[in-house]
C-alpha positions as CSV (number, residue, x, y, z in Angstrom):
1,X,144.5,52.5,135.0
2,X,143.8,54.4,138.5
3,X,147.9,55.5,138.2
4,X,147.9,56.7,134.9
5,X,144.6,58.6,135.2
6,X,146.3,60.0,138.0
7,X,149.6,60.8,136.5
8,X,147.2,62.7,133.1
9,X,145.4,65.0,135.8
10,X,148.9,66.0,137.3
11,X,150.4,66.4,134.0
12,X,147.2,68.7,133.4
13,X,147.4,70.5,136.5
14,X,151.2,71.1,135.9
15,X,151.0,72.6,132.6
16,X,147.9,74.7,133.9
17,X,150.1,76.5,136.2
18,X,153.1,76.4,133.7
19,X,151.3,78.6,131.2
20,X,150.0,80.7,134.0
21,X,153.2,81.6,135.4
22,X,154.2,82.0,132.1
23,X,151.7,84.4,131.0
24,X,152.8,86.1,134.1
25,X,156.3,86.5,133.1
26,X,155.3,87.8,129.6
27,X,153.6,90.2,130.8
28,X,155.9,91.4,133.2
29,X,158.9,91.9,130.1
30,X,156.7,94.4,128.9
31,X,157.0,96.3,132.1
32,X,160.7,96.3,132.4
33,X,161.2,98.9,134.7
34,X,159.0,97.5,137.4
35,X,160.4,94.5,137.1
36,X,164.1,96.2,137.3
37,X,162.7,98.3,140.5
38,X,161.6,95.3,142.0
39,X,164.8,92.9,141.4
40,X,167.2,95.3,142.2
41,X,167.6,98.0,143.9
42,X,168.6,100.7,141.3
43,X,168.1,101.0,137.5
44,X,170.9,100.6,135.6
45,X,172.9,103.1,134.0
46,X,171.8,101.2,130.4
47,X,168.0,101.3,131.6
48,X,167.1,105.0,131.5
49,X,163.7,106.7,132.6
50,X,162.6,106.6,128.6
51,X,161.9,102.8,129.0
52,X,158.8,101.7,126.7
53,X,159.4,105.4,124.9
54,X,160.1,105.3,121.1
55,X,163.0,107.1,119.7
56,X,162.7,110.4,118.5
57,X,163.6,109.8,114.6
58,X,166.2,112.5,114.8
59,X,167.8,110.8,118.1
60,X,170.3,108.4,117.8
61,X,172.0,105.5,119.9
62,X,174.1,107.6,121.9
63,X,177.9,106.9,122.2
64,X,179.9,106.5,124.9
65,X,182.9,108.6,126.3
66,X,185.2,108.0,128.5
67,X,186.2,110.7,131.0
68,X,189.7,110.5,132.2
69,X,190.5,112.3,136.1
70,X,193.6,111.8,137.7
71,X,193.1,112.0,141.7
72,X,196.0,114.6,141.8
73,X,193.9,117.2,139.6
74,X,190.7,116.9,141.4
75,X,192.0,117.0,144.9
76,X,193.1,121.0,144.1
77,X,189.7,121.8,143.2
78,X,186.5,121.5,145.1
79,X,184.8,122.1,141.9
80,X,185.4,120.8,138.2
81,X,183.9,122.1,135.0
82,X,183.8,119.6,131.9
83,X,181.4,119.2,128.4
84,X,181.3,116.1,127.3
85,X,179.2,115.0,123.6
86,X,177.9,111.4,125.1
87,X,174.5,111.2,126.7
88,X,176.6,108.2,128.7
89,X,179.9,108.4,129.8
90,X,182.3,105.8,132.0
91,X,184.7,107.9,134.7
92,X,188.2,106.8,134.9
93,X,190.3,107.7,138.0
94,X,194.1,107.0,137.7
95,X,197.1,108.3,140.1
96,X,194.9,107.8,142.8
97,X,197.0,106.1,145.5
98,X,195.4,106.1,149.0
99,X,192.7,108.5,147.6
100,X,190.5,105.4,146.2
101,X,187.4,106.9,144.7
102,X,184.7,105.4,147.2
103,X,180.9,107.1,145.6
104,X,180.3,109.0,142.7
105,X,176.8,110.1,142.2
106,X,175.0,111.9,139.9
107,X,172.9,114.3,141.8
108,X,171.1,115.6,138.5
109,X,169.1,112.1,137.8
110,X,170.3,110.7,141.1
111,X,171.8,107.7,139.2
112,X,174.7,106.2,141.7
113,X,177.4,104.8,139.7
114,X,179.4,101.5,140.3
115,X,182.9,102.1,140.7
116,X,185.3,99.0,140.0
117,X,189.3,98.8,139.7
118,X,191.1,97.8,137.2
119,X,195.1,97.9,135.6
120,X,194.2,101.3,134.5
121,X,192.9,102.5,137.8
122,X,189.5,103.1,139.4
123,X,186.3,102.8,136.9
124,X,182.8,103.8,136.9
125,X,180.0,102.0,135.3
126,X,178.3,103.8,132.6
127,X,177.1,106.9,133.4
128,X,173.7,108.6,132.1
129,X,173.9,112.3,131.9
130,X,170.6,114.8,131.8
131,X,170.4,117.1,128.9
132,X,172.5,120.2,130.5
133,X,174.5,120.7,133.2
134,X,174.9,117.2,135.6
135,X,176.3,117.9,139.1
136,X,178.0,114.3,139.9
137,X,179.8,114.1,143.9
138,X,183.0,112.2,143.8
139,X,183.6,111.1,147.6
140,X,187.4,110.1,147.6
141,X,188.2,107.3,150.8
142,X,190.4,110.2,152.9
143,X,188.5,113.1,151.7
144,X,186.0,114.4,154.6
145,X,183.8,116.1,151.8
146,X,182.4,115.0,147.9
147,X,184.4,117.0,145.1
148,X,181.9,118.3,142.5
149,X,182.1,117.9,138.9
150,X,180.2,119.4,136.4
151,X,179.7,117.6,133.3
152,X,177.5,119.7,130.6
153,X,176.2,117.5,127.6
C-alpha cells in the first residue's frame, strides 16, 4: 500500500507541474514575437512587426514577387532603382559565377535575408518591404563594397 500511495503522490506531483508548464507555454503562443526574439536570433521574414495587429479590412494577404538580378547587371551600377507591387518579395541572383551574393540586407526595416543556392542560381528568403522606398545592400563575395538597390512598393 506504502508503494502505490507513493506512486499517486508522484503521479500528482507530475501532472502539477505538467499543467504548469503548460499554462506557461500557452501563454507564451500568444506572445509570439517574444518568443521568436528569444529562440532565434532574428524574426522572420513571414513574422513582421504587425504581429498580434488585426488586418485593416481593406488590406489583403500580400503576394509574393520574385525579383530576378543577374550579377552581370548589377556589378555596372553602384546603385539600382526598381518598384515592385508585393509587400514581400524573394531576390533571385543568376550569372553570378565567382561573384556569389554573400549578404543582402534591407537597411529600411533592417531585416537580413537568407540567401540559399539553387539550379536557378543564388536565392533569398522572403523579403518584407516598408511602405516606400526600401534601400537593401547586396555584398557580392569579391566586391569590396555593398551595391544598393532600391526597391519602392
Amino acid at each position: 500500500m506504502g508503494k502505490f500511495q507513493e506512486l499517486k503522490r508522484m503521479t500528482f506531483a507530475m501532472g502539477a507541474l505538467s499543467l504548469l508548464l503548460f499554462g506557461v507555454n500557452i501563454h507564451s503562443l500568444y506572445d509570439i514575437e517574444t518568443v521568436a526574439k528569444t529562440t532565434i536570433s532574428r524574426i522572420p521574414a513571414s513574422l513582421t512587426q504587425g504581429i498580434g495587429a488585426p488586418l485593416n479590412a481593406n488590406e489583403q494577404v500580400p503576394s509574393l514577387e520574385r525579383v530576378s538580378l543577374d550579377c552581370s547587371q548589377i556589378l555596372k551600377h553602384e546603385s539600382l532603382r526598381l518598384t515592385v507591387k508585393s509587400r514581400k518579395i524573394q531576390m533571385q541572383f543568376s550569372n553570378c559565377g565567382e561573384q556569389k551574393p554573400m549578404e543582402l540586407v534591407n537597411l529600411t526595416n533592417g531585416y537580413q535575408s537568407t540567401l540559399f543556392d539553387s539550379f536557378s542560381g543564388t536565392l533569398s528568403d522572403l523579403i518584407s518591404l516598408s511602405q516606400g522606398t526600401n534601400k537593401i545592400h547586396v555584398r557580392l563575395e569579391k566586391t569590396p563594397s555593398p551595391i544598393q538597390i532600391e526597391l519602392t512598393f
